[in-house]
Every structure is written in structure tokens, then in C-alpha cells.
C-alpha positions as CSV (number, residue, x, y, z in Angstrom):
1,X,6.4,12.4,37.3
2,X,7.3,15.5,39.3
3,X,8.2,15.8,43.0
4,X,6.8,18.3,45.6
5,X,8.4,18.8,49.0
6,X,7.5,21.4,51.5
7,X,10.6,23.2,50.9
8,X,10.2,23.8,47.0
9,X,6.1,25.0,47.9
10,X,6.6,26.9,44.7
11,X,6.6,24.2,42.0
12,X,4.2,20.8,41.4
13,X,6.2,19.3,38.3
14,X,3.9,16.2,37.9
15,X,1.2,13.8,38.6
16,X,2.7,12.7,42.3
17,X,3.6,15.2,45.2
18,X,6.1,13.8,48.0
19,X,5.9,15.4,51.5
20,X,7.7,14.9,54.7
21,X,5.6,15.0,57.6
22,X,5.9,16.6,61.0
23,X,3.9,15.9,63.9
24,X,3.3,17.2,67.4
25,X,4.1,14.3,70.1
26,X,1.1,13.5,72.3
27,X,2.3,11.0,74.9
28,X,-0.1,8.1,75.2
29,X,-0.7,6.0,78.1
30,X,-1.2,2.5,77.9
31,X,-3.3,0.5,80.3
32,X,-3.0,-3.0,82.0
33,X,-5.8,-4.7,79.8
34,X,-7.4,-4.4,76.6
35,X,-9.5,-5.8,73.8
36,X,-8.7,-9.0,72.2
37,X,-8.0,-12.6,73.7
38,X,-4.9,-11.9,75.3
39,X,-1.2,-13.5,74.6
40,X,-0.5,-17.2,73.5
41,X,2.4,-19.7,74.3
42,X,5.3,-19.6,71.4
43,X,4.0,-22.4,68.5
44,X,0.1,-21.7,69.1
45,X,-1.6,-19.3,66.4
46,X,-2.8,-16.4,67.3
47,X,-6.6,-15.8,66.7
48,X,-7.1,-12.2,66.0
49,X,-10.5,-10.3,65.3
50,X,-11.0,-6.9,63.7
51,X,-14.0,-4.9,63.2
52,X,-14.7,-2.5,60.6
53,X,-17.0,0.5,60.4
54,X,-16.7,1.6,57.0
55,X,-19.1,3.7,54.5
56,X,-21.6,1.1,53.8
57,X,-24.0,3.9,53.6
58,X,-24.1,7.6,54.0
59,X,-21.9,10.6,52.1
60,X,-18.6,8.6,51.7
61,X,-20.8,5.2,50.4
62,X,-18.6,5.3,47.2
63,X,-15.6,4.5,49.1
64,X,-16.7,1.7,51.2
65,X,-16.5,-0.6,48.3
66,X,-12.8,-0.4,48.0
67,X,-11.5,-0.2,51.3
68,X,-13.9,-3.3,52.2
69,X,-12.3,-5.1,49.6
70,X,-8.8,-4.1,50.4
71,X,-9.4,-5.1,54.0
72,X,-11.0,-8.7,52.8
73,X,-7.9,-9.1,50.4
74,X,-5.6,-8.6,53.4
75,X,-7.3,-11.4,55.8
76,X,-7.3,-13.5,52.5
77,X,-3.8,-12.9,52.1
78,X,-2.6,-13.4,56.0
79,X,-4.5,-16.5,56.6
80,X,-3.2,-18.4,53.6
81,X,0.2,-17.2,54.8
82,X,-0.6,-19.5,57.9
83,X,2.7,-17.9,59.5
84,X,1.2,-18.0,63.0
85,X,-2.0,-15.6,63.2
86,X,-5.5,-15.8,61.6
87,X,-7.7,-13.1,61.1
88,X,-11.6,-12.7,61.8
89,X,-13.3,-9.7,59.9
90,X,-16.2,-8.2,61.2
91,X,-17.4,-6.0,58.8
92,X,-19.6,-2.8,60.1
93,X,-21.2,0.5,58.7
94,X,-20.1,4.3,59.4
95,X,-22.8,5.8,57.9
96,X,-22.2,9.6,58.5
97,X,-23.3,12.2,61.0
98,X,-26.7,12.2,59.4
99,X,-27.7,8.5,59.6
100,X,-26.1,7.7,62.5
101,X,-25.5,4.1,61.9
102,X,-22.4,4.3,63.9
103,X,-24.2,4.2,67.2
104,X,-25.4,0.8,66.7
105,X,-22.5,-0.8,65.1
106,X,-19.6,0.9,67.3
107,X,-21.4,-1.2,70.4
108,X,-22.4,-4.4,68.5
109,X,-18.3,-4.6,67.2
110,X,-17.1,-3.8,71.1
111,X,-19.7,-6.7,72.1
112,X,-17.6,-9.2,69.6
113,X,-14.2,-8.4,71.4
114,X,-12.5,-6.9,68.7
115,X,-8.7,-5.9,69.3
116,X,-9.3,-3.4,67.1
117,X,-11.4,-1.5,64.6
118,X,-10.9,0.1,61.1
119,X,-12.6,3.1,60.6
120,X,-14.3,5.3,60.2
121,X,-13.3,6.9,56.7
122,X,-14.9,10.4,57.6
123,X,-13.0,12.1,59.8
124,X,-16.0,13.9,61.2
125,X,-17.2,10.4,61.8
126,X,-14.4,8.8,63.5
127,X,-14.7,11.8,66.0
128,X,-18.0,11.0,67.1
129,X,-17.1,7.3,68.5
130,X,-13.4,7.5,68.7
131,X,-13.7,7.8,73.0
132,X,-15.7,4.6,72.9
133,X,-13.6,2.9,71.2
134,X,-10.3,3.8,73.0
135,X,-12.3,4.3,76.3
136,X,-13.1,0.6,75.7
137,X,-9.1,-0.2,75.3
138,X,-9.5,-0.8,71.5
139,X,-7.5,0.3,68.8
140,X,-8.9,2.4,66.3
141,X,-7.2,2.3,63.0
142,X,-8.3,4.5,59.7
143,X,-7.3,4.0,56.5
144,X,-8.7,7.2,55.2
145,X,-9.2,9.9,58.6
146,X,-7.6,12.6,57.1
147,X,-8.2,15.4,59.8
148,X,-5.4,17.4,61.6
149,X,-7.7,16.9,64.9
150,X,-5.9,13.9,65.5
151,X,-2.5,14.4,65.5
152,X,-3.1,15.6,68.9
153,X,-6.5,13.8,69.9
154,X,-6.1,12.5,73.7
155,X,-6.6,9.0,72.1
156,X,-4.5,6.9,75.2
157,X,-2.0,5.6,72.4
158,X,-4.8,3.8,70.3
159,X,-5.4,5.7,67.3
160,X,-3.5,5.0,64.4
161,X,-4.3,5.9,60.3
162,X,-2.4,5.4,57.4
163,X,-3.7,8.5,55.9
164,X,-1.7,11.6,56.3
165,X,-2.9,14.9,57.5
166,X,-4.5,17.2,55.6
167,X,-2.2,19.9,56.5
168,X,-0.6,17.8,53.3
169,X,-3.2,17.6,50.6
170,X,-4.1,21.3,51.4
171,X,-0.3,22.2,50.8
172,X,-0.2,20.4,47.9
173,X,-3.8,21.5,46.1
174,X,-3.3,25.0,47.4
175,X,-0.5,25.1,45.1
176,X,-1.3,23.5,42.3
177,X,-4.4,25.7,42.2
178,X,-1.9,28.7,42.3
179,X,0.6,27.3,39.5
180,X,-2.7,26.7,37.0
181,X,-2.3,30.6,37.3
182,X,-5.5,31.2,39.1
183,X,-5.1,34.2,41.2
184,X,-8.9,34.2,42.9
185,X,-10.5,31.2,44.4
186,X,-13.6,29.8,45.7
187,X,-14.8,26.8,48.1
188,X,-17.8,25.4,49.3
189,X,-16.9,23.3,52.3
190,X,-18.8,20.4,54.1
191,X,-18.5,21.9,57.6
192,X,-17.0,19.1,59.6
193,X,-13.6,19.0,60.7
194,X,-12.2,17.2,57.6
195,X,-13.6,20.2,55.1
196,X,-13.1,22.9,57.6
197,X,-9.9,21.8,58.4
198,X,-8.5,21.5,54.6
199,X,-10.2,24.7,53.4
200,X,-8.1,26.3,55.9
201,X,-4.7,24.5,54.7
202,X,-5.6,24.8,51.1
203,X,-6.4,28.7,52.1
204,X,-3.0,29.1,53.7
205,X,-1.4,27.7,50.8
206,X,-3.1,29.5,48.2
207,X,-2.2,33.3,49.9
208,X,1.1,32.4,50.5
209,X,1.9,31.8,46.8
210,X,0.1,35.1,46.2
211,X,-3.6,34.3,45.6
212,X,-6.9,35.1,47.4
213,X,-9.8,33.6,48.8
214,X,-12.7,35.3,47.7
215,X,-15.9,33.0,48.9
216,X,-16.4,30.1,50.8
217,X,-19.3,29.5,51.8
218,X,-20.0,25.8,54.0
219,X,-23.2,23.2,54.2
220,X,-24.2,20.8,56.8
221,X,-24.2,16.9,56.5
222,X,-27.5,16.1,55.6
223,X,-28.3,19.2,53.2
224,X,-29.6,18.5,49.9
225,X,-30.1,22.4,48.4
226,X,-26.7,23.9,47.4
227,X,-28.2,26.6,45.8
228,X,-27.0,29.2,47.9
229,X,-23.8,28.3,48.1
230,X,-23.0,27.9,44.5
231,X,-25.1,31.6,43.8
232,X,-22.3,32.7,46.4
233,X,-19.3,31.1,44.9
234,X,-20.0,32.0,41.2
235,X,-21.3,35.8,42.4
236,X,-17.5,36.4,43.7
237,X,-15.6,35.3,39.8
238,X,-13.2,33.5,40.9
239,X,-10.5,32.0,38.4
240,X,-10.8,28.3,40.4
241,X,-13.3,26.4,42.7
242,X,-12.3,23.8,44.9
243,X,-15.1,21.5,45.9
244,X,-14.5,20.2,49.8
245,X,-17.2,17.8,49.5
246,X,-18.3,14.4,49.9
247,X,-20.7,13.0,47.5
248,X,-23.0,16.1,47.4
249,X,-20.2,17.2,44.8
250,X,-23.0,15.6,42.1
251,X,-25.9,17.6,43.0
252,X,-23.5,21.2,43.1
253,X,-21.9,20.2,39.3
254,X,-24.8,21.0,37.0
255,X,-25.9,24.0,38.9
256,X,-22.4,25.1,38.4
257,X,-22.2,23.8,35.1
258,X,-25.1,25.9,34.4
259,X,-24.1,29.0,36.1
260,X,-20.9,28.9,33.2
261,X,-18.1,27.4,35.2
262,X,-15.9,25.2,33.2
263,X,-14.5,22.1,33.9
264,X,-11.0,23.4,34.1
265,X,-11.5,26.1,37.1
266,X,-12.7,22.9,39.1
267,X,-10.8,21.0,41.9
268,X,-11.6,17.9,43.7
269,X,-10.5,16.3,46.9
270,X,-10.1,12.8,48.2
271,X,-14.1,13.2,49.3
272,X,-15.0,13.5,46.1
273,X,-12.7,12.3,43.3
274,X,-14.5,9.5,41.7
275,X,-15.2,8.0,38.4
276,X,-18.0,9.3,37.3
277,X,-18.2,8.1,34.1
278,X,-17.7,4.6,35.0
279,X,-20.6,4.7,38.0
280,X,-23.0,6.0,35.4
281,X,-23.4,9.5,37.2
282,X,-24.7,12.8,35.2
283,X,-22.8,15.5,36.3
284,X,-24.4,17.9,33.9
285,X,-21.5,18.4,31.8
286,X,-17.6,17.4,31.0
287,X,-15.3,17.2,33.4
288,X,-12.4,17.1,31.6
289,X,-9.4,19.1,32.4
290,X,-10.7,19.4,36.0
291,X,-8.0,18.4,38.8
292,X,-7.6,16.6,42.0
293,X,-5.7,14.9,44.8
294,X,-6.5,12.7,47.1
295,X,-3.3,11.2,49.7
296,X,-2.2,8.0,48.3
297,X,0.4,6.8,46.0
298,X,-0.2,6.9,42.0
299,X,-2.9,4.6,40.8
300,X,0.0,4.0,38.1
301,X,2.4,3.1,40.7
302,X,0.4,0.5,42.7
303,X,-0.9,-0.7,39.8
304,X,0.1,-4.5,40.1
305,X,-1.9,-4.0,43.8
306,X,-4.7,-2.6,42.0
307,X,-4.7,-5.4,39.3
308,X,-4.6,-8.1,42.1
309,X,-7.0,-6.8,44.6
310,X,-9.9,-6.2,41.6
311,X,-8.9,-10.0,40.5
312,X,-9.6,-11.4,44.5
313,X,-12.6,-9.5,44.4
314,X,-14.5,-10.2,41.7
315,X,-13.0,-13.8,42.2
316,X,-15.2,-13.8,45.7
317,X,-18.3,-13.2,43.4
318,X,-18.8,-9.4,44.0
319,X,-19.0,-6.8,41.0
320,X,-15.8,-5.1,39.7
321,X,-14.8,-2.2,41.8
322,X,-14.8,1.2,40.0
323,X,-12.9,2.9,42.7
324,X,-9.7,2.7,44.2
325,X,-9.5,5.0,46.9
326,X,-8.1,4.4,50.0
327,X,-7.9,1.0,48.9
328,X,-4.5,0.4,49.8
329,X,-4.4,2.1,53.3
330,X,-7.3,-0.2,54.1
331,X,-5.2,-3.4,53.4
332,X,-2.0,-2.1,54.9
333,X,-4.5,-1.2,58.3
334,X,-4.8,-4.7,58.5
335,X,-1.5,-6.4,57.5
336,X,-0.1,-4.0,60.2
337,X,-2.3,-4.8,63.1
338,X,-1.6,-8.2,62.3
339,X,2.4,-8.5,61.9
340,X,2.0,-6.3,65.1
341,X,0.2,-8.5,67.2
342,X,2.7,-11.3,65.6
343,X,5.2,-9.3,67.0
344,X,3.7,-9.1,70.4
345,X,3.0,-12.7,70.4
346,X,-0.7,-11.2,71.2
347,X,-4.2,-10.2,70.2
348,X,-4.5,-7.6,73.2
349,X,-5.0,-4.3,72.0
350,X,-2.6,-2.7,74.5
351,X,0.0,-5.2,73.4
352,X,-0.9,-4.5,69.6
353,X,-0.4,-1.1,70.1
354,X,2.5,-1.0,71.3
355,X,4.3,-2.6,68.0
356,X,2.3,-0.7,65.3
357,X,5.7,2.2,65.1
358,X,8.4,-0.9,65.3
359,X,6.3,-3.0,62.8
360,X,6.1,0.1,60.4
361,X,9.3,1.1,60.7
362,X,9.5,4.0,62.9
363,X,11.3,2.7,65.7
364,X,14.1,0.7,65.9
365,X,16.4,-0.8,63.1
366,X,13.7,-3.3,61.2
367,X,14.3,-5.0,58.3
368,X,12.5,-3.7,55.3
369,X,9.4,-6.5,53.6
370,X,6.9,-5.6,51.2
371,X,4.4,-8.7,51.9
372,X,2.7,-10.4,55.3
373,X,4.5,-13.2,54.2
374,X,8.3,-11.8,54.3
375,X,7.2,-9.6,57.4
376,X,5.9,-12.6,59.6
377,X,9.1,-14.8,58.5
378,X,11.6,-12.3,59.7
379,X,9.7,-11.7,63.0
380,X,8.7,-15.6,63.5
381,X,12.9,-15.8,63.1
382,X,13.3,-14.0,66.2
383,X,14.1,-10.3,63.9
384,X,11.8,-6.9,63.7
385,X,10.0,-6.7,60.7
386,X,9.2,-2.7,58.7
387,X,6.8,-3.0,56.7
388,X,6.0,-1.0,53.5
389,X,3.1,-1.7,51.4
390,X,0.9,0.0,48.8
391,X,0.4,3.0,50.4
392,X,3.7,3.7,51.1
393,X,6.5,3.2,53.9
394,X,4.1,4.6,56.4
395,X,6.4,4.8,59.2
396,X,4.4,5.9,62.4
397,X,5.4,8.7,64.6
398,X,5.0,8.9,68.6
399,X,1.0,9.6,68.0
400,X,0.2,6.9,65.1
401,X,0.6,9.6,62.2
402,X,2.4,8.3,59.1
403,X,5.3,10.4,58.5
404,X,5.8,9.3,55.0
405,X,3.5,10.8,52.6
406,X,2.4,10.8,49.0
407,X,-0.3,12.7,47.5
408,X,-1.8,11.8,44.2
409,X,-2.7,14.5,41.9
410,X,-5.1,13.5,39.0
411,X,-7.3,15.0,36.1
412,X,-10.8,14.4,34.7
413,X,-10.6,13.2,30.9
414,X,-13.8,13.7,28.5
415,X,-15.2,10.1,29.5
416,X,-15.8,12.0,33.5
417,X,-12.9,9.8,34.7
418,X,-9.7,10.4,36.3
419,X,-6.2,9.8,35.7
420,X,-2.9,10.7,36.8
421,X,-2.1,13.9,36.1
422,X,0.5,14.5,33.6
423,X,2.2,18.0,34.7
């Protein structure tokens, strides 16, 4: 398993790619009140409710699945601790920026007096309710926004994600795309700020190790004719295609299958890498030998997590999960909010806010804990707790960016699923 930093661009060795994260400081101001029930005397529990709006339906459907499950396994997990704080889950649908279904749900979640909610998992999404939600005093927490946009967004210190920036994954897949020896590339590119934005840092990436860009043609949410774009792409030759795309990706293979690309000039992203195979979906053709990356540690490496979550969910009668995207950031969303509102001895959003950086570990001196569990003990003993769970350290800048980051690089094998890329 190789390692990729930002200061050796030049070589991916392996399956995994490390990167440090910088982030522009955007101070945020807190308020006197917020969501939530307010504090509690020492020895009462805290009651705390969250809200979700996750892809239930729309383009990113295929992730809602696992980062539902991941948050269920974390409530699970936190009230059978019974360590001084229970958690209510209200569980809510993004949709996308074609169905809308935010603009019921965002409300109906804000009437419940959530302290805070997770989601969306769109960035494009998240950016049309994200000023409700922080207008409101609530925190708004993704486990999957993946847009540079918010690094600096004017969010009044609520917005928080355990998913790096793409400035990352477009560093990284820029680069591999170059080392594959490609020296010509095309995109097509969902035009919202999450494929926008990546195009541009996979772009950047890909001419500064010596390549060009050579089409990239962009759709609308909604679309359902790709025809044009994919006549535009394959017209220009280029030696790779990378596919910034939610689940449209499906329609677009076989009429690039049929056009003569092969498998190997194709790249996915974290809007698209899926499973094909295992969801039953005809792509028109084999995959294998096609690439992707999506931010995230290995699927080998949180493998026990993967193991235990699929074993809670099925256990709760639901049908195995044949994705594990953003899984992980989804649980850790929750075990933070809660060891941080443990930690503020409060389920006011203001208050929870203001102990998501000590709670991930970066501010202060906290003592490193993997589980809820070890986390609540050393803060209900009086210590400060930094957590670091399957998705990684984490560690929260000034602006609630992780600045810890691992992204997964993976390829297709003949049965249209993916595994970790071997180097």
C-alpha cells in the first residue's frame, strides 16, 4: 500500500493516498441560543436529537443506504454505552436539486428541535438549505459534502463534515490518471459545485504533471440524454475519461462502451463508484481495469467496522448493504456530535459547536480513544477526549474541515465490482 502526500505529486505507489490538508480560517460567530434542549445539572443524561437528510431518493440514492446505517449503528452504539447521553434519530430525505425533497424535510426536522442535522451528502444539495439550517442556530454536519465551497462558506461556526475537500481527491485522481501514462483526457461533469469544482482540481492536477484536457463537456441535474456529451468526449481521443457524475454514470457507460472506449481509460469518483455487479446494474460492458477514488480510508483497512456495521444492520431486519461509502463518516458524524455535547454537558447547538475541534482532536492536548465508550469515560472523568474512528483522526480545523485525509483508490474487477487498488 503506497503513500501519496502533496509534496511527492509525482508518484501514487498503491491502493491508499495520504494528504495533509490546509484550510483558509473563516472566523465564526456563535450566538446566545441555539437548537437543542439546552444544558443539564451534572448526573442527569443528556437527551440529544439529530436529524438526517440523507439520499433517500434522487442521484446519490445509492449512498443513502450506508450512511443511514452507519448513523443507526452509532445511536445503537452510544445509547447502550448509557455513559450519560441518549440519542434520538430523525431520519430525513435530501433528494437532489431535481426533486426537491429537501424543502419539506429541512422544515419538518427544524420543527422537531434538532441540535443538529447530518446532511446532505450532495454538496450541491447541502448548499441549497445550509442558511436555514445555521440561520436557525443548528449544526449542520456532512459526512460526505465534498465541495471546496465550504471551507470558506459564512456558515456562523455550524458547519462541520468529515469529508475532506475535493481540492484532495482531484489531486490525487489527477495524478493517478497521469501515472496510467495517459497524456490526453476527457470529463463529463454534473454542473453543480461538487463536479465543477473537482473537474477543476483534477484539471489542475492533470496539466501540472504534463497532460491536457481536451473536452469536458457538463449536464444538468435532472438530464436523462447524455448523448451529446459522450459524442463530444469520444470526438476529442482522449487516452482517459473521468466520469464526474452521480448515478447518471449508468446511462453514459454503454453509450461509451459502444462508441469503443474500454474499461481501462475510465475513472470514477466518490459520486459514482459503486458495485455494480452486486446491485444487478447493466453497464453495457466490463468494467474491469477501470479506476477510482472516493475520500475515505481502505475498505481493507476499516474492514472489522465494515464487518460490524453490515452485522447490526441486517440484525435490525433490513437487507445486506452492498455499499460502503461514506459509511464511516456517517457514524463518526454522530459519535462526535455526541461526545461533544458530553463534553459541553449540553444538547444546545451553540454549545455543541463549540467542542466538535477539542472532541476531534484539534484543539487542545486530548487524549486519543477509538470508541464512544472510551471517549465518554475520559470526559465523564473530568479529561478531554480526541476521537478517531473509521474514517480517520479527523481532527477539525478553525472552519470544521478535517485536516486529516485519506483517499481510497480502487479498481473495477470482471464481476463490475471494486476493490482496492493494488498499485
Amino acid at each position: 500500500m503506497g503513500v501519496f502526500t502533496r509534496s511527492r505529486a509525482g508518484s501514487i505507489l498503491g491502493g491508499i493516498a495520504v494528504v495533509g490538508v490546509s484550510a483558509v480560517f473563516l472566523a465564526g460567530c456563535a450566538g446566545d441560543s441555539g437548537g437543542g434542549s439546552g444544558s443539564t445539572e451534572p448526573g442527569e443524561s443528556l437527551d440529544l436529537k439529530i436529524g438526517t437528510a440523507l439520499p433517500v431518493t434522487g442521484n446519490l440514492a445509492f449512498l443513502g443506504p450506508p450512511e443511514i446505517a452507519g448513523t443507526e449503528f452509532a445511536k445503537a452504539e452510544i445509547n447502550a454505552a448509557d455513559m450519560g447521553i441518549q440519542v434520538e434519530l430523525i431520519q430525513g430525505d435530501s433528494g437532489d436539486t431535481d426533486n426537491k425533497a429537501y424543502e419539506t424535510e429541512i422544515p419538518r426536522l427544524l420543527g422537531e428541535g434538532v441540535s443538529a442535522i447530518i446532511g446532505a451528502a450532495s454538496s450541491g444539495v447541502s448548499l441549497q438549505f445550509i442558511d436555514q439550517v445555521v440561520g436557525a442556530d443548528v449544526i449542520q454536519f456532512s459526512p460526505a459534502n465534498t465541495s471546496a465551497a465550504f471551507t470558506t462558506y459564512d456558515d456562523n461556526g455550524l458547519y462541520f463534515r468529515t469529508a475532506p475537500s475535493d481540492i484532495l481527491q482531484g489531486e490525487v485522481l489527477g495524478n493517478l490518471i497521469a501515472e496510467s501514462g495517459a497524456q490526453t483526457l476527457g470529463m463529463i461533469v454534473l454542473n453543480d459545485s461538487y463536479g465543477t469544482g473537482l473537474a477543476e482540481f483534477v484539471t489542475e492536477a492533470f496539466e501540472a504533471a504534463g497532460g491536457e484536457v481536451v473536452a469536458a463537456p457538463t449536464y444538468n441535474t435532472g438530464d436523462t440524454n447524455f448523448s451529446a456529451q459522450v459524442s463530444e468526449v469520444v470526438a476529442a481521443n482522449p487516452d482517459a475519461i473521468a466520469l464526474i457524475t452521480f448515478e447518471e454514470v449508468t446511462t453514459m457507460l454503454p453509450e461509451l462502451f459502444a462508441a469503443g472506449v474500454t474499461a481501462d481509460q475510465l475513472y470514477f469518483v466518490d459520486g459514482n463508484l459503486s458495485n455494480f455487479g452486486t446491485n444487478g446494474v447493466d453497464v453495457g460492458g466490463s468494467l474491469e481495469g477501470a479506476k477510482g477514488t472516493y475520500p475515505g480510508l481502505s475498505l481493507d483497512t476499516i474492514e472489522d467496522f465494515t464487518s460490524a456495521l453490515q452485522e447490526f444492520w441486517v440484525g435490525e431486519g433490513n437487507e445486506e448493504l452492498a455499499e460502503f461509502v461514506y459509511a464511516a463518516e456517517s457514524y463518526d458524524a454522530v459519535i462526535l456530535l455526541a461526545l461533544a455535547a458530553l463534553a459541553a454537558g449540553s444538547t444546545d447547538s451553540l454549545a455543541i459547536a463549540e467542542k466538535l475541534q477539542e472532541v476531534s482532536g484539534g484543539s487542545g492536548d486530548g487524549e486519543v480513544c477509538t470508541t464512544f465508550a472510551e471517549c465518554a469515560e475520559i470526559i465523564n472523568s473530568g479529561g478531554v477526549a480526541n476521537y478517531d474512528g473509521p474514517s480517520g483522526p479527523i481532527t477539525f480545523d478553525e472552519v470544521g474541515d478535517p485536516t486529516e485525509a485519506t483517499i481510497g483508490i480502487y479498481e473495477y474487477t470482471a464481476e463490475n465490482n471494486y476493490v482496492p487498488y493494488a498499485g
